[in-house]
C-alpha positions in Angstrom: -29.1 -37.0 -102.0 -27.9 -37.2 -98.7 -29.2 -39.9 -96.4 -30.8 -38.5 -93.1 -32.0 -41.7 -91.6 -30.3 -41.4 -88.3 -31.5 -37.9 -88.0 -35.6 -39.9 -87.0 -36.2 -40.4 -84.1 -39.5 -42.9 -83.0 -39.3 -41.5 -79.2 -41.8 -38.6 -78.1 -40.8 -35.3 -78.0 -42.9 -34.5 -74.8 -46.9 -33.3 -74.5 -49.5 -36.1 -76.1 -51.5 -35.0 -78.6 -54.9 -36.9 -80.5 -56.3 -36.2 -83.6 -58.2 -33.3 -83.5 -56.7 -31.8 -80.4 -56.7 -27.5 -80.9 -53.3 -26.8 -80.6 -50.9 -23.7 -80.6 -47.3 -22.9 -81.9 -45.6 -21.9 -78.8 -42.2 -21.5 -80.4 -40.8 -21.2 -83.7 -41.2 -18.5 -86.5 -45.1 -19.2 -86.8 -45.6 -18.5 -82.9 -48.8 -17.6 -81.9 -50.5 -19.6 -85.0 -53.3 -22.2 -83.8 -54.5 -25.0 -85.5 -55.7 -28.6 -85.0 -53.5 -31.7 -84.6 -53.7 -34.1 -87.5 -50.8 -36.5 -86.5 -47.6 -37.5 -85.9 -44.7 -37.8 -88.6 -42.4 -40.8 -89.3 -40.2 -39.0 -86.8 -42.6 -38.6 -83.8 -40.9 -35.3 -83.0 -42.9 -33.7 -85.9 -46.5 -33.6 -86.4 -48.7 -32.6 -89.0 -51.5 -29.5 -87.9 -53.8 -27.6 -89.6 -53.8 -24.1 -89.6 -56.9 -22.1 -89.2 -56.2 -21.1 -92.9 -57.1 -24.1 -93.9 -53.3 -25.2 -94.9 -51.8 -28.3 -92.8 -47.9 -28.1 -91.9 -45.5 -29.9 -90.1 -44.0 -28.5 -87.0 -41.8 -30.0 -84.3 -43.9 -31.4 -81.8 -41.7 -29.5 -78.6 -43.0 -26.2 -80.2 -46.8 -27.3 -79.5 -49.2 -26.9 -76.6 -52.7 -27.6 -76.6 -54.4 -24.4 -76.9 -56.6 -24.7 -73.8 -53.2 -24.7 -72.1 -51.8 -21.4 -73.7 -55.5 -19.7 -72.9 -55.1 -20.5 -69.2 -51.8 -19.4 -69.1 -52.4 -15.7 -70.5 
């Protein structure tokens, strides 16, 4: 299997999030989908959420807003 070591990276990817947080996709295939932070992945770009159906995912962290955010915006 092909090692993809170098491909982590422990710098964040933007917008801080805490456990908890309501977040949305704001990007990506799954745009649109909210859910709540859970936390961060080895590679801090990716973070774990979970969806309101109940199924938690990893999703890179650029592609998140807090939800509050998103509402204000329209």
């Amino acid at each position: 299997m092909k090692d993809l070591s170098n491909m982590i990276s422990n710098r964040p990817a933007g917008a801080i999030f805490r456990e908890g947080d309501e977040v949305v996709l704001s990007q990506g295939t799954y745009q649109g989908t909210f859910g709540v932070f859970v936390r961060l992945r080895k590679d801090v770009n990716w973070a774990d959420i979970t969806e309101r159906n109940g199924s938690t995912r990893s999703h890179p962290v650029a592609w998140l807003e807090h939800s509050t955010a998103r509402a204000v915006q329209g």
